[in-house]
C-alpha positions as CSV (number, residue, x, y, z in Angstrom):
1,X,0.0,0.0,0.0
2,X,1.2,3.6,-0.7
3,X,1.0,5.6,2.3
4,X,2.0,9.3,2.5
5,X,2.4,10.5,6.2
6,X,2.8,14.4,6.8
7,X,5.0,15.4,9.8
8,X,6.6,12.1,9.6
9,X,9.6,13.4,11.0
10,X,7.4,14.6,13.8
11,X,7.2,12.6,17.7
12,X,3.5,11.0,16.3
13,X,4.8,10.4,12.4
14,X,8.4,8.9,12.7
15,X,6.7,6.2,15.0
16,X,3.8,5.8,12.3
17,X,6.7,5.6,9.5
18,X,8.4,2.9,11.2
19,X,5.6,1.0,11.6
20,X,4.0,1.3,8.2
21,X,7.1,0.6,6.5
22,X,7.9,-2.7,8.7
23,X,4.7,-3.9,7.5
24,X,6.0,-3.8,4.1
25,X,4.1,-0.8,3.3
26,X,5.8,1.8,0.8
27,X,5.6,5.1,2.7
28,X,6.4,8.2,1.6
29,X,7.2,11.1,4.5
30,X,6.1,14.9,4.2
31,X,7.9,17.0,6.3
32,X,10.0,20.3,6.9
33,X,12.5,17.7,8.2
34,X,14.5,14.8,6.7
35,X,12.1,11.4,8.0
36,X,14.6,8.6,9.1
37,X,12.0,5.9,8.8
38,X,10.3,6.8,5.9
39,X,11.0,5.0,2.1
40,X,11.3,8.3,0.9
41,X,11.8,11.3,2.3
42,X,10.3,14.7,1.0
43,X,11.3,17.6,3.0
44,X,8.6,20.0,2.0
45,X,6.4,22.7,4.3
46,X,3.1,22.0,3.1
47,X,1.7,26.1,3.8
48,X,4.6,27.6,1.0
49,X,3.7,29.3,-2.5
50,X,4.8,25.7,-4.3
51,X,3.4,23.7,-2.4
52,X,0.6,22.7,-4.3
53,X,2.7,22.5,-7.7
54,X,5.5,19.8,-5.4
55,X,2.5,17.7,-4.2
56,X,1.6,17.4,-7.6
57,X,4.7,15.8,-9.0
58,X,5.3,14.0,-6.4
59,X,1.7,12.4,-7.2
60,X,2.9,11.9,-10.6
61,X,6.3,10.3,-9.7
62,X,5.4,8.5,-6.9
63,X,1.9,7.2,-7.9
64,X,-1.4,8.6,-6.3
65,X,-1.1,7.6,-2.5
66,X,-4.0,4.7,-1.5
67,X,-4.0,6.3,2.2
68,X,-2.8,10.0,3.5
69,X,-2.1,10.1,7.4
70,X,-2.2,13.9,7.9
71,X,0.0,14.5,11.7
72,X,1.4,17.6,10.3
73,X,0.7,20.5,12.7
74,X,1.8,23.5,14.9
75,X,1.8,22.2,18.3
76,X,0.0,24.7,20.9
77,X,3.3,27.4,22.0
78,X,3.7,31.0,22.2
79,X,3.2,31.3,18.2
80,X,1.3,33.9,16.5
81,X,-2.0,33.2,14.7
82,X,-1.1,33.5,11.6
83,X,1.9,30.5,12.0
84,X,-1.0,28.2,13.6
85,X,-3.2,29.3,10.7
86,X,0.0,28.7,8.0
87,X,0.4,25.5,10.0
88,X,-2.6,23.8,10.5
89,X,-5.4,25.4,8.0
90,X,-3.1,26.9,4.9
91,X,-1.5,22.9,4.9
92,X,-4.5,20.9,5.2
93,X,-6.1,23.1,2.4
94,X,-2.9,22.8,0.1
95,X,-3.0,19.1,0.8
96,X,-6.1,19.1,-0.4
97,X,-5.8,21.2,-3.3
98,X,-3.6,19.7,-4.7
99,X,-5.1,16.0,-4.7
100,X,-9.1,17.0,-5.5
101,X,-8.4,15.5,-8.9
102,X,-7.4,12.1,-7.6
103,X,-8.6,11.4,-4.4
104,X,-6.7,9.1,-2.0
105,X,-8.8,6.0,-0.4
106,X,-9.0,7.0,2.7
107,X,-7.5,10.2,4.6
108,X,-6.8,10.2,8.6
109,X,-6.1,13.5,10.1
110,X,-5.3,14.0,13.6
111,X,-6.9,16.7,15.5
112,X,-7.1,17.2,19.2
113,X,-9.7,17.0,22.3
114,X,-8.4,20.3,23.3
115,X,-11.7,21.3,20.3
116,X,-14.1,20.8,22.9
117,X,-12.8,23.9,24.4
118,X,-15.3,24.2,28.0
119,X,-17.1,20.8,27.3
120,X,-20.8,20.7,28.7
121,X,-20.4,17.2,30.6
122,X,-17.8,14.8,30.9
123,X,-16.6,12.3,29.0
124,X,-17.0,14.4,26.2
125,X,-18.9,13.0,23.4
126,X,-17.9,13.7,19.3
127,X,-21.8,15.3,19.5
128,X,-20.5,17.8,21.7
129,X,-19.9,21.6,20.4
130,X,-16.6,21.9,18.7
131,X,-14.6,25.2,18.1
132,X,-11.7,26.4,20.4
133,X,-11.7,30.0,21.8
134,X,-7.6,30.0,21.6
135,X,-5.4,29.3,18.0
136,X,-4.4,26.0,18.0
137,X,-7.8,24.3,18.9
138,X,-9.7,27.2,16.6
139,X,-7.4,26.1,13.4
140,X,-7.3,22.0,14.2
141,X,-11.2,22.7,14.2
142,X,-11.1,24.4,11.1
143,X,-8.8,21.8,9.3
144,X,-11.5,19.0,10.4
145,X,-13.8,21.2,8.5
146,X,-11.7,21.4,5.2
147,X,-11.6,17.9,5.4
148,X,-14.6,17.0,6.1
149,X,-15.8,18.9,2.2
150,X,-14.3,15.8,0.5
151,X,-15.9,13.6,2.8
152,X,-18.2,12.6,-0.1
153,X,-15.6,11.8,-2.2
154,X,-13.4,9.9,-0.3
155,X,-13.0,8.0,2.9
156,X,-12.2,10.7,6.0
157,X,-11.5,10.0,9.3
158,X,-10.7,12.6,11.9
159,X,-9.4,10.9,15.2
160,X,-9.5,14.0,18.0
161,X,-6.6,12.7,20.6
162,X,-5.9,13.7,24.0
163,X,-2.1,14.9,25.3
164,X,0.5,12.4,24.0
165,X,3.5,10.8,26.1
166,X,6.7,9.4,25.3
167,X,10.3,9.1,24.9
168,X,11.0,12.1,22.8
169,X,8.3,14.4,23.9
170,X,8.9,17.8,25.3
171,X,5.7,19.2,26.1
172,X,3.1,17.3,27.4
173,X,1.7,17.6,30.9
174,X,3.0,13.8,31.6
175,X,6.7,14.6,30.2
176,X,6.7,17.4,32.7
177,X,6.5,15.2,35.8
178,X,8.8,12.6,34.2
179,X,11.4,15.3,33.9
180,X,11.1,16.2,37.8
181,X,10.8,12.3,38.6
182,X,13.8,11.3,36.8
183,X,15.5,14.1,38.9
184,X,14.1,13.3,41.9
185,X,12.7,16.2,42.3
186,X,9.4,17.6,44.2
187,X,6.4,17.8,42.5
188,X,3.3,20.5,42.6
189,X,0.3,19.7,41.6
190,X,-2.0,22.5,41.1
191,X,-5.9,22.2,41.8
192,X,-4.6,19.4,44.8
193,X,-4.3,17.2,42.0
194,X,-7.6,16.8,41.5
195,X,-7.8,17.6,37.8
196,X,-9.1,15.3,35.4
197,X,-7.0,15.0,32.0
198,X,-6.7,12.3,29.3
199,X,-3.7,11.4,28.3
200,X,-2.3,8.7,26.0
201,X,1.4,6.7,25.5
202,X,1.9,7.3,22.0
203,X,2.0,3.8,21.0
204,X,-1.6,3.2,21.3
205,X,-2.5,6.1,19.2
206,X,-0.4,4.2,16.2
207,X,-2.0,1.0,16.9
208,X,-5.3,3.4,16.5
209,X,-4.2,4.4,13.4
210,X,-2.8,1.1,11.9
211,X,-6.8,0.1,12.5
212,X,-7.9,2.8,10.8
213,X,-5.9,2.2,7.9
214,X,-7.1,-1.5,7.7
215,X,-11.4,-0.1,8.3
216,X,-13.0,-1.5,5.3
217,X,-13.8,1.5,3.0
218,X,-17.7,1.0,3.3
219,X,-17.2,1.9,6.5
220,X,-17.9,5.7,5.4
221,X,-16.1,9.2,6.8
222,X,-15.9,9.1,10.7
223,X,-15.3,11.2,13.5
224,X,-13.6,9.7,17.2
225,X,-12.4,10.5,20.5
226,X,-9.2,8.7,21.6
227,X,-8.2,8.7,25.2
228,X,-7.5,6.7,28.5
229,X,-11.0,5.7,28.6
230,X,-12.0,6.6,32.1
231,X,-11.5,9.8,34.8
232,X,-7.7,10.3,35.5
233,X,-7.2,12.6,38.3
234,X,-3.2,14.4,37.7
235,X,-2.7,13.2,41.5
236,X,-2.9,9.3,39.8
237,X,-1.1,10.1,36.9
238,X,2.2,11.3,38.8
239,X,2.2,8.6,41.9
240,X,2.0,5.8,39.0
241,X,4.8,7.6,37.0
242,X,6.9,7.7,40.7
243,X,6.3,4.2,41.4
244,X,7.1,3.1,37.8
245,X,10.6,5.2,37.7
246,X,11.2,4.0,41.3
247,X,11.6,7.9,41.5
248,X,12.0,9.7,45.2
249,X,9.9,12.5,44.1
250,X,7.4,13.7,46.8
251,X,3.9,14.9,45.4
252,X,2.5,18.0,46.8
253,X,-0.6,19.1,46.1
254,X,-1.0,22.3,45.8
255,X,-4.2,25.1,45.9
256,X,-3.1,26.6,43.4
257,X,-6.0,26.5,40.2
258,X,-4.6,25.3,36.8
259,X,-5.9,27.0,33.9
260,X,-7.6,23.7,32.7
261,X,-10.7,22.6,33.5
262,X,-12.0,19.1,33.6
263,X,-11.7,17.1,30.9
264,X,-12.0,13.4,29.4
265,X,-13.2,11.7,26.3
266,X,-15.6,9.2,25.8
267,X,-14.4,6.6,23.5
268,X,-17.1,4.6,22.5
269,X,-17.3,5.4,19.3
270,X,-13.6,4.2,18.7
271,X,-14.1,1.0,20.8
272,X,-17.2,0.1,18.3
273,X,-15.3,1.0,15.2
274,X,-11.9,0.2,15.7
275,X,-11.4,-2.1,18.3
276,X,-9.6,0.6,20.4
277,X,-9.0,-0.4,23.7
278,X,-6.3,1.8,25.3
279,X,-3.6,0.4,28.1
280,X,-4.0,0.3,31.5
281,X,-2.4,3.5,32.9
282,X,0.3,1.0,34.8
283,X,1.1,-1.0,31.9
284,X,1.6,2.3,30.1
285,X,3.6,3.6,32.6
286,X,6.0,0.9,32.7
287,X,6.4,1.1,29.5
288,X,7.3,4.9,29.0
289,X,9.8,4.4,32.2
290,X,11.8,1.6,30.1
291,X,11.9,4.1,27.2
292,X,13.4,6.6,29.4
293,X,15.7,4.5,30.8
294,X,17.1,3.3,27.6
């Protein structure tokens, strides 16, 4: 199968390249970086003048791609609208643009809970309002849109995923404590810990993926919350990641309010579809602590 990835040199799409191409598929990686794991390599930003014109000959010499896994993105930062609209709108639309004559099969794009913005209830439910009153979710909600106009045409699925952990991450809210655990250090916990977040290991968002690839086309365009699958209080997320780094960190919770509220998915939709059924937070654990250890 011919599978183009964008931000394949990206923490979510060099672990989707690997995987793809160990299963033999041939897989082509878009991104402004060089893609170690990818069969060819196509350092490219997808919001330029040309971009449009590249993706077209690339089309032509590389054959019309069967599946496009769209990860490309600018992650949430101190970054002006107009790069998160560049990033995350200007790309998917060029992506688009650029393939309306051929459609792929099937085209994933990953967008984020964070769309839900002040959800009415928890778990959050894909019927729930979507928008984002801050840039990044306001333009992954718009890219969903843009995608969802070919939805007609082709097969779309839109998979909205919580934070992401693993070895290699900088930013999440569960590589932050690993970085004080691994150090021993204390750590604060603001709201006494008591926030609820969702929050995945990376590797079970690929095997999420890998299923969407192989949904039978007939299946039609879909829209699905990933996540943990249940209420995770921060408090519970830092004393497994302790105990699992055999870390001396103490835990203090502190008064302090985050600027989060509540929130979790509910992943039914997912588990009916694709079979997902996300690791125990342990398990996960355990296996994000061996990755940090080697």
């Amino acid at each position: 199968m011919n599978i183009w990835i964008t931000g394949a040199a990206g923490f979510l799409g060099q672990r989707l390249a690997q995987r793809f191409s160990t299963l033999g598929h041939t897989v082509i990686g878009l991104s402004r970086r060089k893609s170690a794991f990818a069969d060819k390599s196509v350092e490219i930003d997808l919001s330029a003048d040309d971009a449009v014109l590249r993706l077209q000959a690339l089309r032509d010499e590389a054959g019309l791609p069967e599946v496009i896994i769209h990860t490309a993105s600018r992650q949430p930062g101190p970054w002006p609208l107009s790069e998160f609209v560049k990033s995350n709108v200007l790309a998917t639309a060029n992506l688009w643009e650029a393939l309306k004559s051929s459609l792929p099969e099937k085209v994933i794009y990953t967008s984020t809970l964070s769309v839900y913005n002040l959800p009415a209830e928890n778990p959050v439910s894909e019927c729930q309002a979507a928008g984002g009153a801050r840039p990044y979710p306001a333009t992954k909600r718009w890219a969903e849109q843009i995608c969802e106009l070919f939805s007609r045409q082709t097969q779309v699925i839109i998979l909205r995923l919580p934070s992401l952990y693993g070895a290699g991450q900088a930013d999440s809210f569960i590589d932050g404590l690993a970085r004080l655990a691994l150090r021993d250090k204390p750590i604060e916990l603001f709201s006494r810990g008591e926030l609820v977040r969702d929050a995945l290991h990376v590797s079970d968002v690929v095997a999420a993926i890998a299923a969407c690839v192989e949904l039978p086309l007939e299946a039609g365009p879909c829209l699905m919350n990933l996540g943990a699958g249940r209420e995770i209080r921060t408090i519970e997320y830092a004393k497994t990641l302790v105990q699992a780094l055999d870390s001396k960190s103490e835990i203090i919770p502190v008064d302090s309010r985050a600027a989060q509220l509540d929130l979790h998915a509910d992943i039914g939709t997912a588990r009916r579809t694709i079979g997902f059924n996300p690791t125990d937070l342990h398990e996960s654990m355990k296996r994000y602590a061996n990755e940090l250890r080697t």
